[in-house]
Structure formats: structure tokens, C-alpha cells
C-alpha positions in Angstrom: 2.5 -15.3 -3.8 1.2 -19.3 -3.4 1.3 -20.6 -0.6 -0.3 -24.4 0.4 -2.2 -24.9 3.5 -2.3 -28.3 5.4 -4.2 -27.7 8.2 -5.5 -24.6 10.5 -2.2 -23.9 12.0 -0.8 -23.6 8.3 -4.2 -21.2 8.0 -2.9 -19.2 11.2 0.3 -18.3 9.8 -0.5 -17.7 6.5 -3.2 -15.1 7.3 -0.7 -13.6 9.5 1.8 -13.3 6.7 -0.8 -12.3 4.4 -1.7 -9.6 6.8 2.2 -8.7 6.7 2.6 -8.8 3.1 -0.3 -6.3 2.5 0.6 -4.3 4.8 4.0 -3.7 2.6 2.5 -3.7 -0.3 -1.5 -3.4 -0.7 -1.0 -4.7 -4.5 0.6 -7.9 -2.6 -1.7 -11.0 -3.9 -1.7 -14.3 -2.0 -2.9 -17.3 -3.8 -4.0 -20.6 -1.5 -3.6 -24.4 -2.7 -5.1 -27.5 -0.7 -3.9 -30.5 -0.8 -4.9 -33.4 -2.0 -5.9 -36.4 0.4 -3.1 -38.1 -0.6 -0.5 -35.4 0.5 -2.4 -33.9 3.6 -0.1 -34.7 6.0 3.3 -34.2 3.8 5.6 -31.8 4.6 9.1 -30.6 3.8 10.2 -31.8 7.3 9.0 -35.2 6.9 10.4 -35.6 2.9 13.8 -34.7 4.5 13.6 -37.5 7.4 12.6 -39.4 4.6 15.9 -39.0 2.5 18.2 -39.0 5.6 16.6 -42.1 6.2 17.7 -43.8 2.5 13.9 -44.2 2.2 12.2 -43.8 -1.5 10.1 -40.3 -1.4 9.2 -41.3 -5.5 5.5 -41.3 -4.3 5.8 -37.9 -2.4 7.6 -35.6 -5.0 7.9 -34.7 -8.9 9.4 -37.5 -10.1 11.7 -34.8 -12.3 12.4 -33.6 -9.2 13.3 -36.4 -6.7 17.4 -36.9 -7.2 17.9 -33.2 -7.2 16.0 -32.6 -3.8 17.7 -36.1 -2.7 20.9 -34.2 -3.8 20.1 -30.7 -2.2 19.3 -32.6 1.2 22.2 -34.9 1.2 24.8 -31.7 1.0 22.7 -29.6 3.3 23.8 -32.8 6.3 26.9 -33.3 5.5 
């Protein structure tokens, strides 16, 4: 599993779910991934205000990836 951490609250979660997951599975592997500066503070909540908003989220996602999670958002509020 990969999961990103943010902050300490991400950390608290995560080593809870870890915890979980193992528990299942010993063979259960989590993976973590920091951030960069530039993306510390970015989160799925915020990219979705973002495109409800109209606003350009070209600096915050793949660029292959930005009209398709525009799209997926847009139908998700409809």
C-alpha cells in the first residue's frame, strides 16, 4: 500500500491503519511518501473546492490528469 502523509494528524491515521492492515494480513506492506514543499498543504478536499470554484488546479495535478478529475468532480455535484 502507498499512502502520502501531510502532516502528524495524516501520521496518526496512517499508523492506525497500518496497525489495522497488519493485523489482517502480517504480509500487508505500507509504503510512505512526503510531500514536496510545494504540495504540503494540498489535499483532495481543497483540489475539489478548487474545481467547483471554476478555478485552474493545472499547478496542483498531472497535467494528463487535470480534465478527467475536473470531469469526475463536475458529475460527482451535479
Amino acid at each position: 500500500i502507498i499512502r502520502g502523509l501531510r502532516n502528524f494528524i495524516d501520521y496518526q491515521d496512517e499508523i492506525t491503519l497500518f496497525q489495522f492492515n497488519r493485523s489482517i494480513d502480517e504480509n500487508i506492506d505500507t509504503f510512505v511518501l512526503f510531500p514536496s514543499a510545494n504540495n504540503l498543504f494540498l489535499s483532495s478536499s481543497s483540489i475539489k473546492q478548487l474545481v467547483k470554484l471554476n478555478a485552474d488546479i493545472s499547478n496542483y495535478v498531472p497535467k494528463c490528469l487535470k480534465d478527467e478529475i475536473e470531469t469526475k468532480i463536475k458529475e460527482r455535484t451535479k
